[in-house]
VOROGU-917133 format. One record per residue: residue in one letter; y, x, z of N, C-alpha, C in turn. Coordinates in steps of 0.05 Angstrom, whole numbers, plus 32768, in hexadecimal, padded with zeros to 4 digits. Layout:
BEGIN
<r "a"; <Y; X; Z>; <Y; X; Z>; <Y; X; Z>>
...
REM end
This chain:
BEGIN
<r "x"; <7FE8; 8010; 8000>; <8000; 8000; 8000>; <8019; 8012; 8000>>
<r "x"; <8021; 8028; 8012>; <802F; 8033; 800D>; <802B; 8047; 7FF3>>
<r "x"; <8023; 8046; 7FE8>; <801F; 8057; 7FCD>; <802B; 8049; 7FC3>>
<r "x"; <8026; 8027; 7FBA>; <802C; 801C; 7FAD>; <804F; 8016; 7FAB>>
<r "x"; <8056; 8016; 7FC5>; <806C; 8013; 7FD0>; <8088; 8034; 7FC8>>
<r "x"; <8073; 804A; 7FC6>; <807F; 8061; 7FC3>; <8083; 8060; 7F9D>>
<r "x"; <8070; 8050; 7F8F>; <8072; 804E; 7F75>; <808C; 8041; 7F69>>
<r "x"; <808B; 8032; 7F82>; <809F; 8018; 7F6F>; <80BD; 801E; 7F7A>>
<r "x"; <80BC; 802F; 7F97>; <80D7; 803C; 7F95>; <80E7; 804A; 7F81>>
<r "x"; <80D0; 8063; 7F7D>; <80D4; 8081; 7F67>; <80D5; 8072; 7F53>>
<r "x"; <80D0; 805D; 7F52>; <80D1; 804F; 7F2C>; <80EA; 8042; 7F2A>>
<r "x"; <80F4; 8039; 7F4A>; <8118; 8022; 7F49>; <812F; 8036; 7F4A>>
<r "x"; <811D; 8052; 7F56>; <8138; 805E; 7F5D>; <813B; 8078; 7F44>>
<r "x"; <812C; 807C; 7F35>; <8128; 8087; 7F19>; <8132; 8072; 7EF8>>
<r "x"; <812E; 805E; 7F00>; <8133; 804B; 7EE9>; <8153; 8049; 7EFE>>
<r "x"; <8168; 8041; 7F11>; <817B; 8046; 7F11>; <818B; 8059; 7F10>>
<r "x"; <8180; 8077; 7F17>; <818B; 808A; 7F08>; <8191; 808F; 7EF3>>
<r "x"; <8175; 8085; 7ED9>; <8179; 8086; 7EBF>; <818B; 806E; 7EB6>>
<r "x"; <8181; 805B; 7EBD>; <8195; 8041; 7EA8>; <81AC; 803F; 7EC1>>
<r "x"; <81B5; 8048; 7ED9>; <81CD; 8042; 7EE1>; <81DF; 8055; 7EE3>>
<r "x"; <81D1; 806D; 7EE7>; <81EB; 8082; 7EF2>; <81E6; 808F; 7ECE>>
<r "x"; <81D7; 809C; 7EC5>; <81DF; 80AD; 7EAB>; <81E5; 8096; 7E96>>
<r "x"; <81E2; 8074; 7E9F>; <81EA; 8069; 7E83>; <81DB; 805F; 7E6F>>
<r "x"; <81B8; 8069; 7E6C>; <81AB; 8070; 7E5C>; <81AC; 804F; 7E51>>
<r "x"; <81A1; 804C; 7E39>; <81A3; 8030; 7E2A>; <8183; 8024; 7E31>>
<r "x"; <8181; 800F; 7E39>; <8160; 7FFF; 7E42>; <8165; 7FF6; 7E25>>
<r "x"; <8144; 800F; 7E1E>; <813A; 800B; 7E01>; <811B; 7FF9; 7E09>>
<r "x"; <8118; 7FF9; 7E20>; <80F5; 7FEE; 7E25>; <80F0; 7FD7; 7E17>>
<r "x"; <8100; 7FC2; 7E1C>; <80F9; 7FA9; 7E0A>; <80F4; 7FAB; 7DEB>>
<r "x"; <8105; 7FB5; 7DEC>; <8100; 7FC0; 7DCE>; <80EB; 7FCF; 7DBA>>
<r "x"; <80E0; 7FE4; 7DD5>; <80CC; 7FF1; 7DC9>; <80BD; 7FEF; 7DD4>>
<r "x"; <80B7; 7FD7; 7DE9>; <80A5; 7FCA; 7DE7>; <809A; 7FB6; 7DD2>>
<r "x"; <80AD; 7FAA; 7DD4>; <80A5; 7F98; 7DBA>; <809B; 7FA6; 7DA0>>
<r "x"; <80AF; 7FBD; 7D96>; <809D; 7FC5; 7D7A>; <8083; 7FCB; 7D85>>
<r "x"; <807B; 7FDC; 7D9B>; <805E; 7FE8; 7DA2>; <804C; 7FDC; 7DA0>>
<r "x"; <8059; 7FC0; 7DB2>; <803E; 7FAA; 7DB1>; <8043; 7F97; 7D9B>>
<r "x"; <804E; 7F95; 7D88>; <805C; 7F8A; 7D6C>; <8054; 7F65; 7D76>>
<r "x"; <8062; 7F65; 7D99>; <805A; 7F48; 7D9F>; <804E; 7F43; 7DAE>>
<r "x"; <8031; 7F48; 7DAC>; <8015; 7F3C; 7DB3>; <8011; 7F43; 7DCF>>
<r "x"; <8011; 7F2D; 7DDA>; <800D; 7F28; 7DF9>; <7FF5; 7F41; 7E03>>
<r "x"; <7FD0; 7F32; 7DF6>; <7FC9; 7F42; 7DF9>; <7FCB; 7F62; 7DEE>>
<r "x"; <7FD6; 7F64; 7DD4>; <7FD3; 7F83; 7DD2>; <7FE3; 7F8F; 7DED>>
<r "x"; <7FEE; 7F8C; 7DF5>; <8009; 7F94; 7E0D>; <7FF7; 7F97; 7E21>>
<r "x"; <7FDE; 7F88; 7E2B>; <7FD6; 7F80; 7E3F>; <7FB8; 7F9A; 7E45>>
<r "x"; <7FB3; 7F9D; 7E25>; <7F99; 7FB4; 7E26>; <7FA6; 7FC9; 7E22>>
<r "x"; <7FCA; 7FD4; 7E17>; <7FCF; 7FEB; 7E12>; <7FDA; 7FFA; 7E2F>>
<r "x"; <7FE2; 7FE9; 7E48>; <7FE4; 7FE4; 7E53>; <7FCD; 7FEC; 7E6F>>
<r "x"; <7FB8; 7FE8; 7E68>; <7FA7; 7FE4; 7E74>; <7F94; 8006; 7E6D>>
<r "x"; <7F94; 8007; 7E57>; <7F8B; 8022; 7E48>; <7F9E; 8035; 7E4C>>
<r "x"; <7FB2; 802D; 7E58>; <7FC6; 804A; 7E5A>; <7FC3; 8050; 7E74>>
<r "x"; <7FBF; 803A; 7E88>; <7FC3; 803D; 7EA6>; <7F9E; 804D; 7EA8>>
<r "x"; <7F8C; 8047; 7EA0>; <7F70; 804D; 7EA2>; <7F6D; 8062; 7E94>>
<r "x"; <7F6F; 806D; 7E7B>; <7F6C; 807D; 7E72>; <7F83; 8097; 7E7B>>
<r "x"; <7F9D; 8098; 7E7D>; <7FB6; 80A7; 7E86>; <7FA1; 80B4; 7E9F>>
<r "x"; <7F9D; 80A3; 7EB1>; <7F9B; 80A5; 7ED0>; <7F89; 80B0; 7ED7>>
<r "x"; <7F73; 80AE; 7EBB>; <7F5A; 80C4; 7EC5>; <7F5A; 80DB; 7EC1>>
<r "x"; <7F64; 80DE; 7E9D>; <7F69; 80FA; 7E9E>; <7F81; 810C; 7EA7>>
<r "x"; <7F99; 80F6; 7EB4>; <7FA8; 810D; 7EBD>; <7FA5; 8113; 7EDE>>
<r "x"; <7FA1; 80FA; 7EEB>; <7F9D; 80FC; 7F0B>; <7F89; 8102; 7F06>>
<r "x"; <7F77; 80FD; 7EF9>; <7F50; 810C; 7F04>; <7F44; 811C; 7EFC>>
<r "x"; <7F47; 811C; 7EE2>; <7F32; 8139; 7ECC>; <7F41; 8157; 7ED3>>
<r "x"; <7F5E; 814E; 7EC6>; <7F70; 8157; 7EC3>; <7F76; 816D; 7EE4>>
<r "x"; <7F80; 815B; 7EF8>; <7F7E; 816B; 7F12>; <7F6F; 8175; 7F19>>
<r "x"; <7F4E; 8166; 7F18>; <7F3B; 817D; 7F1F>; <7F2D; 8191; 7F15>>
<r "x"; <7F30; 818F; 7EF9>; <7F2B; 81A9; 7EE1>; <7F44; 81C6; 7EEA>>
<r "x"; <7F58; 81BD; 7EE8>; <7F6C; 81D1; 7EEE>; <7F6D; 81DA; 7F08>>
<r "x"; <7F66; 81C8; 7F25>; <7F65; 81D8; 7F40>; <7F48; 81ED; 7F3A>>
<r "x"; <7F30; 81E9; 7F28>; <7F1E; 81F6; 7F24>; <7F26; 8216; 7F18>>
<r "x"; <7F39; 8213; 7F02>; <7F48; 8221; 7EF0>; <7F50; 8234; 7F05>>
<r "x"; <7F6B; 8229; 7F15>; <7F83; 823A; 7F1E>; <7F73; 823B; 7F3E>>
<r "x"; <7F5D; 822C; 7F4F>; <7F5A; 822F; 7F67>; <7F72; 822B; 7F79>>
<r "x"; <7F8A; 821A; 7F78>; <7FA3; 8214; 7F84>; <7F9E; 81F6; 7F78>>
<r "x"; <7F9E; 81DE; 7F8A>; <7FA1; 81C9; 7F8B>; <7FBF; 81B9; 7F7F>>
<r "x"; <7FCA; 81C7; 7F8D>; <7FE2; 81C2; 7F8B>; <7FF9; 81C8; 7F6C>>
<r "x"; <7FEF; 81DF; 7F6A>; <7FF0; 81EF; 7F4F>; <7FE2; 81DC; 7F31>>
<r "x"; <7FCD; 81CA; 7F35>; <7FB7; 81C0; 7F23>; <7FD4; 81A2; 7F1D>>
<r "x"; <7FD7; 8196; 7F38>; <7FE3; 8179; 7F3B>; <8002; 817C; 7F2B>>
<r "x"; <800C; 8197; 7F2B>; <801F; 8199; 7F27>; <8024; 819B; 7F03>>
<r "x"; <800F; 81A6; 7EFF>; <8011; 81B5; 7EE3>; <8001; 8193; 7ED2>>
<r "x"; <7FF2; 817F; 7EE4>; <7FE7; 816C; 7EDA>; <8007; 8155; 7ED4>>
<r "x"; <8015; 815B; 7EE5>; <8022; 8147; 7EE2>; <803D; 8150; 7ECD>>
<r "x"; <803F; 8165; 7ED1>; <8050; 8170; 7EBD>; <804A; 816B; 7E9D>>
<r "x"; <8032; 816F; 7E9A>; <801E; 8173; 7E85>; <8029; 814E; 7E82>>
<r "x"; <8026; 813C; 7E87>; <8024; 8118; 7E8C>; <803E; 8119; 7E7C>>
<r "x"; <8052; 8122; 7E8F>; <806C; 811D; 7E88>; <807D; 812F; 7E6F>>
<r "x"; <806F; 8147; 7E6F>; <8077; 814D; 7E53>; <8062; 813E; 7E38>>
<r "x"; <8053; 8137; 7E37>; <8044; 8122; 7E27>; <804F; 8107; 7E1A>>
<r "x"; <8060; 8105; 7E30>; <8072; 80E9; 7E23>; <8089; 80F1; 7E20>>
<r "x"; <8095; 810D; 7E22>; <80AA; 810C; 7E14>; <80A4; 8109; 7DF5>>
<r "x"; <808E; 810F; 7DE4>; <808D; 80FE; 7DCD>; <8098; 80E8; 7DC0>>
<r "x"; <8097; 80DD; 7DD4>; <809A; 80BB; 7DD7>; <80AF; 80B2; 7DE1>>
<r "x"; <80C1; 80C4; 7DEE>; <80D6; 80B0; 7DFA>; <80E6; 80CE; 7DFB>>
<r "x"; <8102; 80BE; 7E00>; <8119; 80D2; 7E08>; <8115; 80E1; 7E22>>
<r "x"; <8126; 80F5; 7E24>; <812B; 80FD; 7E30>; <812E; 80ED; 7E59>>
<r "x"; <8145; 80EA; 7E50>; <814B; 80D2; 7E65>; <8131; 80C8; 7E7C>>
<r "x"; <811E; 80BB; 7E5E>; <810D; 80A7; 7E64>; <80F8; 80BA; 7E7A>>
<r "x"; <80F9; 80C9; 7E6E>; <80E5; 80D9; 7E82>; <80E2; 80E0; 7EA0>>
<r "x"; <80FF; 80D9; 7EA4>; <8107; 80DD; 7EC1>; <80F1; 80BE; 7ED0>>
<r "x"; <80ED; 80AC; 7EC8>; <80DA; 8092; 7EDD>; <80CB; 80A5; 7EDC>>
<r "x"; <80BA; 80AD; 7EBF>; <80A3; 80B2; 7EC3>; <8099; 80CC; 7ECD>>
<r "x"; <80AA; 80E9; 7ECA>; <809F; 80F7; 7EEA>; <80A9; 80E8; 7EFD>>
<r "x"; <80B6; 80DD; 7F06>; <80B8; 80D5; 7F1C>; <80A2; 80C3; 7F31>>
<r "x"; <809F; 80B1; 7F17>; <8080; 80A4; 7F21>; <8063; 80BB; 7F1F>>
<r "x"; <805D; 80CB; 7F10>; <804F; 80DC; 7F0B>; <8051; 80E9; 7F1C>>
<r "x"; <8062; 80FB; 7F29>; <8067; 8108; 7F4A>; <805C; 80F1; 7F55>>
<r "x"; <8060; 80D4; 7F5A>; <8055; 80CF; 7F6B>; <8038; 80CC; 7F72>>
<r "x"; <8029; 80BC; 7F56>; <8013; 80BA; 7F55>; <7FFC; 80DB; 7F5A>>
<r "x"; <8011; 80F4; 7F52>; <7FF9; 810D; 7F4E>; <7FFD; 810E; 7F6E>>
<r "x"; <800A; 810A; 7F80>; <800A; 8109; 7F9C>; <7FF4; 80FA; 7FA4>>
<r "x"; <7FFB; 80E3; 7F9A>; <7FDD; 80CE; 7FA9>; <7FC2; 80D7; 7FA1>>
REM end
């Protein structure tokens, strides 16, 4: 519960930094819509496949292959989540990236 609670802070107080203090423009609706071009369910399995698939290999394969690697725990979580968040800079601006390490620090913690 408090995980959950620590998620949804780092995500209010990261999405107000980005869309309130630097300004940034809320493109989500938008690209949400082209992504899911609509479709309730497509949204609902891409969605679903990003949270399950993301989560294994970056919180699980991912951290425990690299603490194997480097033998520093800490060192593995760090380089996993980095690894997460430079991944979607692909995909999104700059800016945008700030929720998502933010949430990503949180989750490689839990």
């Amino acid at each position: 519960m408090a995980g959950a609670l620590a998620i949804g802070a780092a995500g209010a107080l990261a999405g107000y930094l980005v869309y309130g203090v630097l300004h940034a423009p809320a493109q989500a609706e938008a690209q949400a819509t082209t992504l899911t071009r609509g479709s309730v369910a497509y949204a609902i399995c891409l969605a679903v496949r990003a949270g399950v698939i993301e989560e294994t290999l970056f919180r699980g394969l991912a951290i425990e292959q690299l603490t194997v690697l480097t033998g520093k725990r800490w060192l593995a979580a760090s380089l996993a989540a980095l690894a997460f968040t430079a991944l979607h800079a692909l995909r999104f601006e700059w800016v945008q990236l700030i929720p998502i390490g933010a949430i990503s620090i949180i989750l490689t913690a839990l």
